[in-house]
MOPAC internal coordinates of N, CA, C and O (Angstrom, degrees):
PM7 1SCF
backbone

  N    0.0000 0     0.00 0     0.00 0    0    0    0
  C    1.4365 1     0.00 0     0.00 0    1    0    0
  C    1.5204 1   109.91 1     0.00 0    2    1    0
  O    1.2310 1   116.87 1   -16.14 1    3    2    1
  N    1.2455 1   123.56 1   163.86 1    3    2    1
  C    1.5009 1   132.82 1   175.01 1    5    3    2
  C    1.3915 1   111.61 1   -49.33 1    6    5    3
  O    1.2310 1   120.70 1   139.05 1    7    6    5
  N    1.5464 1   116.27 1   -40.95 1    7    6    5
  C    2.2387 1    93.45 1   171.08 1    9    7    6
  C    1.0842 1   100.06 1   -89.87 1   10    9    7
  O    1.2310 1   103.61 1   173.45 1   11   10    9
  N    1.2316 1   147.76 1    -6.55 1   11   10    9
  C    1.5108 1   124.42 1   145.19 1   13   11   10
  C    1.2806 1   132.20 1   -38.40 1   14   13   11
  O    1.2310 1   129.95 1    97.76 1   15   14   13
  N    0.9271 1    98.42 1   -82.24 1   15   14   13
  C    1.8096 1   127.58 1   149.89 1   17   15   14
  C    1.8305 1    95.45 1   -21.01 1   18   17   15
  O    1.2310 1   123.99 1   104.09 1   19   18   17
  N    1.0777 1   109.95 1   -75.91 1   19   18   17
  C    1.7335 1    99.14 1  -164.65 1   21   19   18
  C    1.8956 1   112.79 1   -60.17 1   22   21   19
  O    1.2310 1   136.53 1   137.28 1   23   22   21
  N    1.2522 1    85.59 1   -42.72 1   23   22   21
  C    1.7644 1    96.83 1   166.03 1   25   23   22
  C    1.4530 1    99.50 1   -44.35 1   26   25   23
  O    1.2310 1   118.68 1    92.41 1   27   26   25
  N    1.2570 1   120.12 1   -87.59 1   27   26   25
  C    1.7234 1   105.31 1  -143.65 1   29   27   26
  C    1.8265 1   103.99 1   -75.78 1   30   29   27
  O    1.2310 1   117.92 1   175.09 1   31   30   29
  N    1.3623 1   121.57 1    -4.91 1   31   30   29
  C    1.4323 1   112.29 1   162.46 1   33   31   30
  C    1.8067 1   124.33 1   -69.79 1   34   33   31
  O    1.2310 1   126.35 1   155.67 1   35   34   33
  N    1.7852 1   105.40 1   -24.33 1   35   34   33
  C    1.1444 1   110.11 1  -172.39 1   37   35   34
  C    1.6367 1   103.56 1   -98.17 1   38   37   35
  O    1.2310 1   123.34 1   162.23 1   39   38   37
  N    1.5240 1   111.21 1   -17.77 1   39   38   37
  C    1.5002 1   108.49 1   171.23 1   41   39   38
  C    1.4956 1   118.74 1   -97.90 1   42   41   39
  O    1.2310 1   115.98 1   169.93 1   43   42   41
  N    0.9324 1   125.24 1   -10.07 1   43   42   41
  C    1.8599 1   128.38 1   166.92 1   45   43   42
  C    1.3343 1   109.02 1  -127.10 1   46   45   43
  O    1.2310 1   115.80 1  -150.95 1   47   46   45
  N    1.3959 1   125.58 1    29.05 1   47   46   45
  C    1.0881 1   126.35 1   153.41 1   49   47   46
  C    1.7074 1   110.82 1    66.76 1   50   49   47
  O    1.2310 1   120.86 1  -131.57 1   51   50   49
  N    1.0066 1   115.96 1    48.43 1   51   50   49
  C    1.3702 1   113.12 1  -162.39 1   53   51   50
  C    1.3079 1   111.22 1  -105.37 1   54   53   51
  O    1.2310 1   120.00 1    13.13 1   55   54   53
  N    1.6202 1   117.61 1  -166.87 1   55   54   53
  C    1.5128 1   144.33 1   150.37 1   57   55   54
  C    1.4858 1   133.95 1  -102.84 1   58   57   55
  O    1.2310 1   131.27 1   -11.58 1   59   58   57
  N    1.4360 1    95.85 1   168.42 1   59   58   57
  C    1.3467 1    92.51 1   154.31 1   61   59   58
  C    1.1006 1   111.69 1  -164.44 1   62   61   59
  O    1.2310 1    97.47 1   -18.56 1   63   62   61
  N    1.5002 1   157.71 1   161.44 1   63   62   61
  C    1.4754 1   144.97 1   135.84 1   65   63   62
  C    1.5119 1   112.73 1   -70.04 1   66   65   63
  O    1.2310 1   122.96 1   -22.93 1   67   66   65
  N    1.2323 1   111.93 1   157.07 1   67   66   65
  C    1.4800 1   122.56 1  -174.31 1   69   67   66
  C    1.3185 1   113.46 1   159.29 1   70   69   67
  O    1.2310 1   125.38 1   -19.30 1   71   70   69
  N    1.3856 1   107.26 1   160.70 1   71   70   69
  C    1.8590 1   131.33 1  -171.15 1   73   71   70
  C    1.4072 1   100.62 1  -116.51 1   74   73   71
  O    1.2310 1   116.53 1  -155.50 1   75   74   73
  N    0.9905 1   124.21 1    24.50 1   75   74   73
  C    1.7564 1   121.42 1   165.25 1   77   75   74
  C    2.0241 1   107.42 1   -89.11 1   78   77   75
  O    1.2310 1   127.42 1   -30.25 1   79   78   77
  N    1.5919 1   103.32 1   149.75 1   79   78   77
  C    1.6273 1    97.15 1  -170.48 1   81   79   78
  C    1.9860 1    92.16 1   -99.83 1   82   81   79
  O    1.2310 1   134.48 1   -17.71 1   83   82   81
  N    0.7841 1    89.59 1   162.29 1   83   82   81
  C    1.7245 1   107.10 1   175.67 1   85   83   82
  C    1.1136 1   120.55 1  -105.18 1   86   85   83
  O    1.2310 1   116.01 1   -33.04 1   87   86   85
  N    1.1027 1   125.18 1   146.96 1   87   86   85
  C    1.7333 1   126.64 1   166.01 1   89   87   86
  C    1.4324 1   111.84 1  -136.86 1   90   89   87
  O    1.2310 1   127.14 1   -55.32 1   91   90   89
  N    1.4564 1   103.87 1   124.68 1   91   90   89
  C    1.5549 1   101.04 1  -177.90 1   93   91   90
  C    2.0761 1   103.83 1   -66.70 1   94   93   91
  O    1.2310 1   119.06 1   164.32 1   95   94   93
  N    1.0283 1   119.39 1   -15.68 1   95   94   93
  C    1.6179 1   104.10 1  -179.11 1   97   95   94
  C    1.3855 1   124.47 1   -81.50 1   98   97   95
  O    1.2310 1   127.45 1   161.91 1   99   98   97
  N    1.4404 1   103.27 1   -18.09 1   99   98   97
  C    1.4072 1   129.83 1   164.43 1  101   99   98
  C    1.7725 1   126.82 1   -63.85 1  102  101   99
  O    1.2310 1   133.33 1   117.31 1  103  102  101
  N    1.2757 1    91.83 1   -62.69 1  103  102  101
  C    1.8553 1   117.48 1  -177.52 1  105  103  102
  C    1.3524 1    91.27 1   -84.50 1  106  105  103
  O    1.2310 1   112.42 1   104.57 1  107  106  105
  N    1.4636 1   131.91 1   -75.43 1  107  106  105
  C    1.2703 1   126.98 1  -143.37 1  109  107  106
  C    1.5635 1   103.51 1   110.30 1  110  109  107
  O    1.2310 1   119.42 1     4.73 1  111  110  109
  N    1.1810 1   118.72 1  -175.27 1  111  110  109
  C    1.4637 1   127.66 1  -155.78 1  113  111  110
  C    1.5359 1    93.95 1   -90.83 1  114  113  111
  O    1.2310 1   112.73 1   158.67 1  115  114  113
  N    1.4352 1   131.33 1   -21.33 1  115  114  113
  C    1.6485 1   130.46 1  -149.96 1  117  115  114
  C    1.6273 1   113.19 1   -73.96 1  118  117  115
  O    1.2310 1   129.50 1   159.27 1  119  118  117
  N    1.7681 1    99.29 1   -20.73 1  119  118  117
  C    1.2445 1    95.19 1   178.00 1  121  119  118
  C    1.0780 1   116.32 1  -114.28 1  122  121  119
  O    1.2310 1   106.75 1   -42.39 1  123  122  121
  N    1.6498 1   142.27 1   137.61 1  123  122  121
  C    1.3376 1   123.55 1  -176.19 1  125  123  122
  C    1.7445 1   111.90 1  -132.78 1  126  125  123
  O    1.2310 1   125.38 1   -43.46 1  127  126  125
  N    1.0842 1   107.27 1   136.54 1  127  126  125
  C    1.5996 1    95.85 1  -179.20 1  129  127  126
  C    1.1835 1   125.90 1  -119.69 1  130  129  127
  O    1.2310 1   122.97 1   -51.85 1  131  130  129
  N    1.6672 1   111.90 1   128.15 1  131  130  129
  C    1.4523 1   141.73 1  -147.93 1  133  131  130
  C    1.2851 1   101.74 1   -91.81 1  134  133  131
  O    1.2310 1   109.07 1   -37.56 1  135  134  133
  N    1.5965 1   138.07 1   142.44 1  135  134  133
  C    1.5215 1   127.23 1   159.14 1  137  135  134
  C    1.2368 1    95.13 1   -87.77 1  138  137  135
  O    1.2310 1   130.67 1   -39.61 1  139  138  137
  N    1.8668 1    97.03 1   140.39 1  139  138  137
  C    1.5879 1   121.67 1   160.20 1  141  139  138
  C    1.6322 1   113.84 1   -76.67 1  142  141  139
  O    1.2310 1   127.73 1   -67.25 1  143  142  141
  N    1.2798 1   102.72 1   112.75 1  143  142  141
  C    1.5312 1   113.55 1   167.08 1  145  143  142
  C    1.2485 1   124.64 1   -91.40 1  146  145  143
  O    1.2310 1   125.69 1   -96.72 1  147  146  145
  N    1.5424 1   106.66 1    83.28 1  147  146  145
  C    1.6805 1   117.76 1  -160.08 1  149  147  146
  C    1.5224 1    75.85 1  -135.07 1  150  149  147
  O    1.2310 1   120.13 1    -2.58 1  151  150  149
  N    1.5103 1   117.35 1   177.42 1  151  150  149
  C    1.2578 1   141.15 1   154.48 1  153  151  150
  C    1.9054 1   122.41 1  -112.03 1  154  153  151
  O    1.2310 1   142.28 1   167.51 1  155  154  153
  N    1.1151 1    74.34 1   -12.49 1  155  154  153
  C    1.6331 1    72.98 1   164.14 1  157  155  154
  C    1.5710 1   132.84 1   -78.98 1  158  157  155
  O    1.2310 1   110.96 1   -71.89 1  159  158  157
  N    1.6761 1   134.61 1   108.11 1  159  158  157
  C    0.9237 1   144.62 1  -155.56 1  161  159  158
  C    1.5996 1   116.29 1   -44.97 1  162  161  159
  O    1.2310 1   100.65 1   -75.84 1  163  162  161
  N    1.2900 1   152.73 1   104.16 1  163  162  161
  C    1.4630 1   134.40 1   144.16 1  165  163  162
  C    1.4701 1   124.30 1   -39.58 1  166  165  163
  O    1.2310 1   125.40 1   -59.09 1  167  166  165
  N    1.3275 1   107.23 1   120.91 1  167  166  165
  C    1.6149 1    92.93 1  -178.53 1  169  167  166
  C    1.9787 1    93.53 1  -102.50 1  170  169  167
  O    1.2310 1   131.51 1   -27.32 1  171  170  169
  N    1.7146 1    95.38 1   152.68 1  171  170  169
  C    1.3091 1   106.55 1   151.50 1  173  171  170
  C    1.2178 1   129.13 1   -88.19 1  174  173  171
  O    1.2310 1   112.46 1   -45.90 1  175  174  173
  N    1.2964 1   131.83 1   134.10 1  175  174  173
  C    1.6068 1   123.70 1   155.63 1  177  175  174
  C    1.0378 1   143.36 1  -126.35 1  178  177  175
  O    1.2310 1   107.68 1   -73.35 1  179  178  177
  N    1.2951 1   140.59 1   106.65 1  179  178  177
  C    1.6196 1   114.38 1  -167.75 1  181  179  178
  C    2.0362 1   104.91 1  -101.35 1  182  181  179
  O    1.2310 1   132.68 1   -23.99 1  183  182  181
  N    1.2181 1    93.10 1   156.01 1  183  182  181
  C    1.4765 1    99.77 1   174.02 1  185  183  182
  C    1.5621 1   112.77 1  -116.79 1  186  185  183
  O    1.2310 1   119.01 1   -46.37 1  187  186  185
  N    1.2391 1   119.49 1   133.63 1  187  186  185
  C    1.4631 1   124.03 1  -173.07 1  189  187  186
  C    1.6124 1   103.80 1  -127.76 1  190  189  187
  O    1.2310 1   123.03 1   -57.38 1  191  190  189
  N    1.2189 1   111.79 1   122.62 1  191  190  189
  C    1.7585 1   110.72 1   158.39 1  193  191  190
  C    1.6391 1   124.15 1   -42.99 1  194  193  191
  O    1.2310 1   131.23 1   -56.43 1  195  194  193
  N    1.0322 1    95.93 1   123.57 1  195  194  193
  C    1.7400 1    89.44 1  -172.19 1  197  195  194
  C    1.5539 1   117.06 1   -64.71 1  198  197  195
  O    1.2310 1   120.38 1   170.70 1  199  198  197
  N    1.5163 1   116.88 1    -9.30 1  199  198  197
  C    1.2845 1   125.62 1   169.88 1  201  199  198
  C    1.7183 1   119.18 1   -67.07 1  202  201  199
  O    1.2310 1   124.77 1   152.46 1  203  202  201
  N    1.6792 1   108.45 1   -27.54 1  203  202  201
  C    1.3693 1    99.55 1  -158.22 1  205  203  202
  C    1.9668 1    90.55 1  -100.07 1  206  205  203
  O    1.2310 1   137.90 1    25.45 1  207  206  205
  N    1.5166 1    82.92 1  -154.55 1  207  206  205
  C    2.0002 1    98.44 1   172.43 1  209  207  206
  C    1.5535 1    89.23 1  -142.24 1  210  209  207
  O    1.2310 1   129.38 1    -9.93 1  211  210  209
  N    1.4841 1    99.52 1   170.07 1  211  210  209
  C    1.3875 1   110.58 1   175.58 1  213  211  210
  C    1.5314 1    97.72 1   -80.86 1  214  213  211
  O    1.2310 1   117.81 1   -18.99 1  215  214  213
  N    1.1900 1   121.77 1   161.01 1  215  214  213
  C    1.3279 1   132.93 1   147.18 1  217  215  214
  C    1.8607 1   122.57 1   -58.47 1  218  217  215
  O    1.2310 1   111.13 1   -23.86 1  219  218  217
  N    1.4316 1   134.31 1   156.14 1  219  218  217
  C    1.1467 1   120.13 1  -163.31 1  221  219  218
  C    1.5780 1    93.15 1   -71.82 1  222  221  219
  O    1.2310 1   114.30 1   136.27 1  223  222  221
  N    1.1533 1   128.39 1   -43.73 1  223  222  221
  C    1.5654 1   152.47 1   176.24 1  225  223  222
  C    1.8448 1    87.43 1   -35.43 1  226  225  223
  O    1.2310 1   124.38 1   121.49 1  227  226  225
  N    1.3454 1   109.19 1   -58.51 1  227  226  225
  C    1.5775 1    96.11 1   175.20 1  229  227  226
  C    1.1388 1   149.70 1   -75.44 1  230  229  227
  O    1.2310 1   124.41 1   159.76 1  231  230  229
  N    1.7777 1   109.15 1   -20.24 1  231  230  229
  C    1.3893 1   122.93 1   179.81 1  233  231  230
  C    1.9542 1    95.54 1   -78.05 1  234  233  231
  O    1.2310 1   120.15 1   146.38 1  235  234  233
  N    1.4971 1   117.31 1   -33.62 1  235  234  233
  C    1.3002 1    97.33 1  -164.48 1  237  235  234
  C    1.8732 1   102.79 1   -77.25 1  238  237  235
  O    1.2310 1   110.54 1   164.31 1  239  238  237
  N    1.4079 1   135.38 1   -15.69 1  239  238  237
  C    1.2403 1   131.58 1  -172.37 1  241  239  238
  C    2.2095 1    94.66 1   -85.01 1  242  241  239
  O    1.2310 1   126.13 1   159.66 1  243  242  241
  N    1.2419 1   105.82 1   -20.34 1  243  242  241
  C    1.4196 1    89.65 1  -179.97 1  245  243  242
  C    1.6601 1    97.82 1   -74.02 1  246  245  243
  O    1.2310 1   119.13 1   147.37 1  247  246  245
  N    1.9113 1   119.27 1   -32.63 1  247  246  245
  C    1.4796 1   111.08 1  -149.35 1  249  247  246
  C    1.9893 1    91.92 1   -73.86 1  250  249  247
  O    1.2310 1   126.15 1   141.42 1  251  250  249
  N    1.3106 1   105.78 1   -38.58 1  251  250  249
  C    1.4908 1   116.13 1   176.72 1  253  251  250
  C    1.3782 1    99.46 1   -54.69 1  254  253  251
  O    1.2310 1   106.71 1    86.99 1  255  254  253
  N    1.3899 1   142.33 1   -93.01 1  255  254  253
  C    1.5535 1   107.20 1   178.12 1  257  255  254
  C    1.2646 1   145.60 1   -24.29 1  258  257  255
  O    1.2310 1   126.28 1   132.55 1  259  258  257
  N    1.3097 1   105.53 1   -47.45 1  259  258  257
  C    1.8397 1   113.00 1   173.48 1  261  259  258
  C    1.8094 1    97.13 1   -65.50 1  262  261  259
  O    1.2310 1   113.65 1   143.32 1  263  262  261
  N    1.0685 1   129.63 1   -36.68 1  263  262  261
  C    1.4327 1   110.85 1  -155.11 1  265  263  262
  C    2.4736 1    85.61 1   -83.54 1  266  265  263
  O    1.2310 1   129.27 1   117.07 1  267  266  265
  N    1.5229 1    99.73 1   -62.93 1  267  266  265
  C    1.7683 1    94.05 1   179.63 1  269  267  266
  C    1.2015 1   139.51 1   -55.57 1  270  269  267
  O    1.2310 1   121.03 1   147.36 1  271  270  269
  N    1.6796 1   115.64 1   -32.64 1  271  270  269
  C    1.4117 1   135.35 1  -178.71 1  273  271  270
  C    1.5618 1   102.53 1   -72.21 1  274  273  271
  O    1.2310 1   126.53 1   -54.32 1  275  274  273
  N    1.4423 1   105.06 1   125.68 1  275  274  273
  C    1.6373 1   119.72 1  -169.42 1  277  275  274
  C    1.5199 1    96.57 1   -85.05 1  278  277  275
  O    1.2310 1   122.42 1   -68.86 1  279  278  277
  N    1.1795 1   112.98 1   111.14 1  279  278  277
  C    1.5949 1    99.74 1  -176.76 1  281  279  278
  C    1.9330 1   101.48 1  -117.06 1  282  281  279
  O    1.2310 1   126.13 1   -69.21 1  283  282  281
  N    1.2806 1   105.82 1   110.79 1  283  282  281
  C    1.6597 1   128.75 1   168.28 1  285  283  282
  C    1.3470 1   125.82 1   -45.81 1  286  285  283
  O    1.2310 1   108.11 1  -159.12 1  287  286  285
  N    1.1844 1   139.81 1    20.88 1  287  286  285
  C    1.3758 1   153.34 1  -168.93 1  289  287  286
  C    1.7797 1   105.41 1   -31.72 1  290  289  287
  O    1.2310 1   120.10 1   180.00 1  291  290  289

């Protein structure tokens, strides 16, 4: 999970790649996030059971990606 994750980056000094946003009031100062200057694309994906629906909470964070995420076609 994410204080896992923040734990062993702030105790072995580590990394990670990832599409999660940060907040210093949240985390604190220990974690900071750098842009990767690669050209190679990150893809997003989500996977949904074909049984359920998103929640409204979910369709609007997919429409907020589709509308901010610069996608290079």
């Amino acid at each position: 999970d994410r204080a896992t994750l923040f734990n062993l980056l702030i105790g072995l000094d580590g990394y990670t790649i990832a599409t999660g946003i940060l907040n210093s009031n949240l985390n604190g100062d220990n974690i900071v996030s750098i842009p990767l200057d690669i050209d190679d694309p990150i893809e997003l994906v989500y996977i949904q059971h074909e049984k359920t629906s998103l929640s409204k909470m979910g369709e609007r964070f997919i429409e907020y990606l589709v509308e901010e995420v610069q996608f290079n076609n």
